[in-house]
C-alpha positions as CSV (number, residue, x, y, z in Angstrom):
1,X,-5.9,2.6,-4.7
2,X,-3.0,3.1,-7.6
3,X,-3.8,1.2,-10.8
4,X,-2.0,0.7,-13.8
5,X,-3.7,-2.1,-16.3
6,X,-5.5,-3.8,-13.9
7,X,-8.4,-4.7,-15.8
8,X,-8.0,-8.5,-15.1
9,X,-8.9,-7.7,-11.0
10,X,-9.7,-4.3,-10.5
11,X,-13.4,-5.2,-10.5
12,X,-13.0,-8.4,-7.6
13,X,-10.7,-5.7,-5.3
14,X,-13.4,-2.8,-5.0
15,X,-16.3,-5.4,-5.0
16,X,-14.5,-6.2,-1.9
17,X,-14.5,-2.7,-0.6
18,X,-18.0,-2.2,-1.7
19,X,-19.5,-3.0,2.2
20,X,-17.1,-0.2,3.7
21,X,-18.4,2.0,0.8
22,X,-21.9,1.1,2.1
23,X,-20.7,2.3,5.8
24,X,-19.4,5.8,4.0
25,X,-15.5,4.9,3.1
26,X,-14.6,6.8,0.3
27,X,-12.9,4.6,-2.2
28,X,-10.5,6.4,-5.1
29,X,-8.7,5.2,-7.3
30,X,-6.1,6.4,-9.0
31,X,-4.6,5.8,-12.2
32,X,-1.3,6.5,-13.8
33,X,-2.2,6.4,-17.4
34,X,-3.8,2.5,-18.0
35,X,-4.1,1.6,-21.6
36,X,-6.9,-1.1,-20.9
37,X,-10.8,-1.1,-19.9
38,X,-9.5,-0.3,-15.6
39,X,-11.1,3.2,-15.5
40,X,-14.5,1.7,-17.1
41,X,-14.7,-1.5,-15.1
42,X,-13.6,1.0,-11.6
43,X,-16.0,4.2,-12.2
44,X,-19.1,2.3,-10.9
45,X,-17.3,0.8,-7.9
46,X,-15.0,4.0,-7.0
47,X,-16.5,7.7,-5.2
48,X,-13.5,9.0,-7.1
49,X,-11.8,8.0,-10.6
50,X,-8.7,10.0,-11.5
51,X,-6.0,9.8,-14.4
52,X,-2.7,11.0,-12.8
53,X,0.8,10.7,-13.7
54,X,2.5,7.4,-13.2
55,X,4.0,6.5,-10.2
56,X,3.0,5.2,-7.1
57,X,3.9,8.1,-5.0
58,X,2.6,10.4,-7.6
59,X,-0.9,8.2,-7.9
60,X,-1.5,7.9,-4.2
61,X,-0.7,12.0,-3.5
62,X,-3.2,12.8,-6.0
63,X,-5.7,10.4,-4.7
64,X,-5.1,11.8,-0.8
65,X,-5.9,15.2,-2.4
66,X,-9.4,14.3,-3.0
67,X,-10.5,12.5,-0.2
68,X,-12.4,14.3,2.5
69,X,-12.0,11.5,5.1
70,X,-10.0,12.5,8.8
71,X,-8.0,9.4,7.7
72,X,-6.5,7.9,4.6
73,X,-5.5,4.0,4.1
74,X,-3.6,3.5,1.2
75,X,-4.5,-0.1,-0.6
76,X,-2.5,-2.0,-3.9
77,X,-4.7,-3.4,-6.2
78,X,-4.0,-7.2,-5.1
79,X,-4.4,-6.8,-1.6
80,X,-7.5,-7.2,0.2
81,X,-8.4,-6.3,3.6
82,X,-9.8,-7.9,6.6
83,X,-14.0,-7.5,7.2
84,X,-14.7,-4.6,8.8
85,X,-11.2,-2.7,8.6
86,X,-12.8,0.8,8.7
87,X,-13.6,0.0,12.8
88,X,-10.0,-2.1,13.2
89,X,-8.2,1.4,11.8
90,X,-10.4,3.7,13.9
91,X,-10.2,1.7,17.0
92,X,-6.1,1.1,16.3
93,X,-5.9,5.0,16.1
94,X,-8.1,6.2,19.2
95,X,-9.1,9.2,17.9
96,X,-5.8,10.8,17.2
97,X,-3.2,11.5,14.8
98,X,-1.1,8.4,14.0
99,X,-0.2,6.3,11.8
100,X,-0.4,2.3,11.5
101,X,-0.3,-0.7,8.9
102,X,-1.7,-4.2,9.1
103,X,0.0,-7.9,9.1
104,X,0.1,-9.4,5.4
105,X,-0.5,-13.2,4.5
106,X,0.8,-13.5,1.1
107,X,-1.6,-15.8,-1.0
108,X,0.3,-18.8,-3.5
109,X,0.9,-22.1,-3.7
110,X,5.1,-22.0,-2.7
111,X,5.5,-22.8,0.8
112,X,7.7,-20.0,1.2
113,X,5.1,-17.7,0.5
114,X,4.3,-18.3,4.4
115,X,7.9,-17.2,5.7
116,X,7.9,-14.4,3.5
117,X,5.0,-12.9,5.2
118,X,6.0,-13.9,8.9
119,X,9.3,-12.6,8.4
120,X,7.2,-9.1,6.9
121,X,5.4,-8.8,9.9
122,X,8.3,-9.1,12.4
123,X,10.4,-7.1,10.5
124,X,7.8,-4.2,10.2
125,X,7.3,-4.3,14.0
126,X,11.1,-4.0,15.1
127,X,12.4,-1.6,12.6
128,X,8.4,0.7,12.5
129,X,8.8,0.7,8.9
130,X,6.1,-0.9,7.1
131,X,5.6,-1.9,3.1
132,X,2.3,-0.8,0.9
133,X,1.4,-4.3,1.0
134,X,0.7,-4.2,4.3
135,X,-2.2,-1.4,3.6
136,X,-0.9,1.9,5.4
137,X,-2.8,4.2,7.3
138,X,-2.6,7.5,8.9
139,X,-4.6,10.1,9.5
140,X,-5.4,13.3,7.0
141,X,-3.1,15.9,9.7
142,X,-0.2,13.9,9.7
143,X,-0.2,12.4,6.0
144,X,0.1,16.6,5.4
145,X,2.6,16.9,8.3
146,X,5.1,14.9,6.3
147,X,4.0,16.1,3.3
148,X,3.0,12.9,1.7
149,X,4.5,10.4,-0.2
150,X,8.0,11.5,-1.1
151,X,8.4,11.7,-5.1
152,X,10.3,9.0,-5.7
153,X,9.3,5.9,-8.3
154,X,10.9,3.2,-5.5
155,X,10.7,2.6,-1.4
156,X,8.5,5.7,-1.6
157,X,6.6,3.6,1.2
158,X,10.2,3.0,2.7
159,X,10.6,6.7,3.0
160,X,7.2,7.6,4.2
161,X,7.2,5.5,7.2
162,X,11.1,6.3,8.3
163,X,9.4,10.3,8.5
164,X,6.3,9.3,10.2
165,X,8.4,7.4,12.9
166,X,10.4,10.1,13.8
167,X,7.0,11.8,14.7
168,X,5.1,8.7,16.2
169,X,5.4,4.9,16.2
170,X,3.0,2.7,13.9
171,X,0.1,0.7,15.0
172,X,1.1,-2.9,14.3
173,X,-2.0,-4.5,13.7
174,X,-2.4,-8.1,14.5
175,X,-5.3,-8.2,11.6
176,X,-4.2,-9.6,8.3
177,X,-4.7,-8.2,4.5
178,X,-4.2,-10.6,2.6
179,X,-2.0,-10.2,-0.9
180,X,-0.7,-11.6,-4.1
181,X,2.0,-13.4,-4.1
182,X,2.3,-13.4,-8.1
183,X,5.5,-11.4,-7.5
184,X,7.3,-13.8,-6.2
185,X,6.3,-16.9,-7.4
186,X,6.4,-15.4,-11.4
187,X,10.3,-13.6,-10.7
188,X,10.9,-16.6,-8.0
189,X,10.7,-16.7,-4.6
190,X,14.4,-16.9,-3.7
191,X,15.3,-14.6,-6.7
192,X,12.9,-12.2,-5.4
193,X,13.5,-12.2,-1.8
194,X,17.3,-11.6,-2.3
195,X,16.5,-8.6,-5.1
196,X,14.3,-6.8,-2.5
197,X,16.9,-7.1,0.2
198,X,19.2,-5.7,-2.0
199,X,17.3,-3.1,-2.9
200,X,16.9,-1.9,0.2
201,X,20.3,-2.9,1.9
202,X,21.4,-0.4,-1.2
203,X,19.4,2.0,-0.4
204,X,19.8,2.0,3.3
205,X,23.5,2.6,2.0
206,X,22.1,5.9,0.3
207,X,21.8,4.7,-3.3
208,X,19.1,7.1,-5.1
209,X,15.7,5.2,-5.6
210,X,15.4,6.6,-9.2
211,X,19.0,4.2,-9.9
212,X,17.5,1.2,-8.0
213,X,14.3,1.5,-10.0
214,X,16.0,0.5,-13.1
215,X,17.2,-2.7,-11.2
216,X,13.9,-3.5,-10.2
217,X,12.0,-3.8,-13.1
């Protein structure tokens, strides 16, 4: 789990992890340099606290390099995952190496919110590409196959999942995390569904992540 000043929920989203802790997930988290009480309120919930350098991509490599688990799921802060998702990911990968991500329902009060998340899911399943929200999995050998998240401070999860398809396709899972949809309804749902399009249209196009970063924020 990546974390930067998340003090207000950090403790709710690894309360909610606590009963896979119980059944021996590891659960790390790891921070890119938060300047409130996060690393306090995590270190009793978390197997693993680390300071790293900012960055999703940067956070989640470091975290992947201390786990000791045959397979690694990758989880935002504001996302929460379905009961029992340790057996739905072991089960969706048989066994072997692969890869896989879950079907989001984005949580908010604009009705919009819904066709956001149905046009997610659809979208993930025809093009294999999936989003962090969407809580990505794959297994330890092919996470190092790939070499990881690519270093990159936007669409690193973009990125990731365009390598791992070339290798194998993703388990779609029917199961739903559920996220926040404070993104959307804080920058506006229509504002923020024709930015990320953008984004990615532009990027598709070959503009560098580090230039569409600036956009973004």
């Amino acid at each position: 789990m990546p974390t930067l000043n998340e003090a207000s929920g950090i403790t709710n989203a690894l309360t909610a992890l606590q009963p896979l802790r119980e059944r021996g997930v590891q659960i790390i988290v790891a921070d890119g340099g938060s300047t409130d009480c996060t690393l306090k309120l995590a270190a009793p919930k978390a197997d693993i606290v680390i300071r790293c350098s900012p960055g999703r991509a940067s956070q989640m490599n470091a975290g992947a390099t201390h786990a000791t688990a045959p397979i690694l799921l990758f989880l935002h802060a504001d996302t929460v995952l379905p009961a029992h998702a340790d057996t739905i990911v072991f089960d969706a990968l048989n066994g072997e190496p692969g890869w896989g991500r879950f079907d989001v329902r984005i949580t908010g009060k604009h009705p919009m919110l819904k066709v956001v998340a149905m046009l997610m899911n659809v979208r993930s399943r025809l093009t294999a590409i999936a989003t962090g929200d969407q809580a990505i999995f794959i297994s330890r050998s092919l996470f190092d196959e790939v070499a990881g998240f690519p270093n990159q401070p936007l669409m690193e999860d973009i990125e990731l999942c365009k390598r791992l398809r070339q290798l194998r396709r993703p388990a779609c899972l029917f199961a739903k995390v559920e996220t926040s949809g404070r993104r959307w309804e804080t920058r506006g749902v229509w504002k923020t569904i024709l930015l990320m399009w953008c984004l990615r249209w532009r990027y598709w196009r070959g503009v560098p992540a580090t230039e569409l970063a600036k956009e973004y924020r």
